[in-house]
C-alpha positions in Angstrom: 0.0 0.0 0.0 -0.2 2.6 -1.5 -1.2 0.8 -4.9 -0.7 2.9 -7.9 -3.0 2.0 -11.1 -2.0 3.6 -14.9 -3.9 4.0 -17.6 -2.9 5.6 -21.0 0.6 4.8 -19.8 2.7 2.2 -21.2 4.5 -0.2 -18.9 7.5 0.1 -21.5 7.3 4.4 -20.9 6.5 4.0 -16.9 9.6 1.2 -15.9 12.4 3.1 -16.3 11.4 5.5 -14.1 9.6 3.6 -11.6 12.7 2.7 -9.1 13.1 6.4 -9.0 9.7 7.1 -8.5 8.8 4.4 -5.6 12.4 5.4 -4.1 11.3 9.4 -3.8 7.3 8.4 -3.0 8.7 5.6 -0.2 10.8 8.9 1.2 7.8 11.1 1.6 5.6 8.1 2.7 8.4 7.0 5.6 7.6 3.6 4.6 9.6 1.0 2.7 9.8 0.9 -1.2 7.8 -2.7 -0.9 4.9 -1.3 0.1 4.2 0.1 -3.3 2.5 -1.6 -6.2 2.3 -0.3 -9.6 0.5 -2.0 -12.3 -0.2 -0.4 -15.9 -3.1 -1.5 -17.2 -4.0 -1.9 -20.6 -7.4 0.0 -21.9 -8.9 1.2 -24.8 -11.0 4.2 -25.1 -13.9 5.0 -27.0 -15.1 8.2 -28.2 -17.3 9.7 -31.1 -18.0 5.5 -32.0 -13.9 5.1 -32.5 -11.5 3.5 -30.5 -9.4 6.2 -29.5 -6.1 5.8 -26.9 -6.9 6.3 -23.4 -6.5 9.5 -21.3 -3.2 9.2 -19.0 -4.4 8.6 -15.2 -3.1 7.4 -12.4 -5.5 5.6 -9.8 -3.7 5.9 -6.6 -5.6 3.7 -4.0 -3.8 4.7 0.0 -4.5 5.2 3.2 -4.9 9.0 3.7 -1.9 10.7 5.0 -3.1 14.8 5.2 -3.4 17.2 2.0 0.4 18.1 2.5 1.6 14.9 1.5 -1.5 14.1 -0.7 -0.3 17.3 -2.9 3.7 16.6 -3.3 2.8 12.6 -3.6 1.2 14.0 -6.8 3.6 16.3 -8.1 6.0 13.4 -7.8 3.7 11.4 -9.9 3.4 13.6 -12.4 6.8 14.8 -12.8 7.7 10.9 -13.5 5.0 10.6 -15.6 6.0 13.5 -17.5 9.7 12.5 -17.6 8.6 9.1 -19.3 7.2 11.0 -22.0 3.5 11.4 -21.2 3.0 15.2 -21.8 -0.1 15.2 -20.0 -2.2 13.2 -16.9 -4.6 13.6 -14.2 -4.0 11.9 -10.5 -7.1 10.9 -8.7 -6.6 9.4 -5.0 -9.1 6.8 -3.5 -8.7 6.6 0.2 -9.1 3.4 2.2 -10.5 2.9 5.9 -8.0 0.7 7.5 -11.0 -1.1 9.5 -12.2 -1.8 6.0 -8.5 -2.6 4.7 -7.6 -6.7 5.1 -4.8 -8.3 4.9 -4.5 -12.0 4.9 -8.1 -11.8 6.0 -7.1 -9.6 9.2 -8.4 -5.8 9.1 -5.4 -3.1 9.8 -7.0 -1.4 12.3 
């Protein structure tokens, strides 16, 4: 956790720059860099009845750690983003309860 989902980003653009990216989100998170996923998934859009590519965004699913963070952990996503050749994306954050959060069947509260 946190778990960071892509779309409209390839996996081929995002992995060179995702060591650096976990390392510097890990920092600001004061958590180790195995706590992060990041998975690119692979969509297709639709628009006007085309196929069209899909919009860059980044899902990032977390346990809420105060606007302060919240802001630079998505100015670090973007600049990575950017610096892997996307020229544009949008960040959206979806927070998790930790009462509601299990692991191996155990909430983390």
């Amino acid at each position: 956790m946190p778990h960071l989902i892509f779309r409209g980003v390839a996996a081929e653009q995002l992995a060179p720059v995702s060591q650096q990216l976990v390392e510097e989100l890990a920092e600001l998170c004061q958590c180790g860099t195995d706590n992060f996923t990041l998975e690119c998934l692979q969509t297709t859009g639709v628009w006007a009845g085309k196929l069209a590519p899909s919009y860059p965004f980044v899902e990032i699913s977390w346990f809420e750690r105060g606007t302060e963070v919240r802001n630079r952990f998505a100015d670090i996503v973007t600049r990575h983003v950017h610096a892997a050749g996307v020229e544009e994306v949008e960040v959206a954050f979806r927070t998790f309860e930790p009462s509601h959060y299990y692991i191996q069947g155990v909430p983390c509260k």
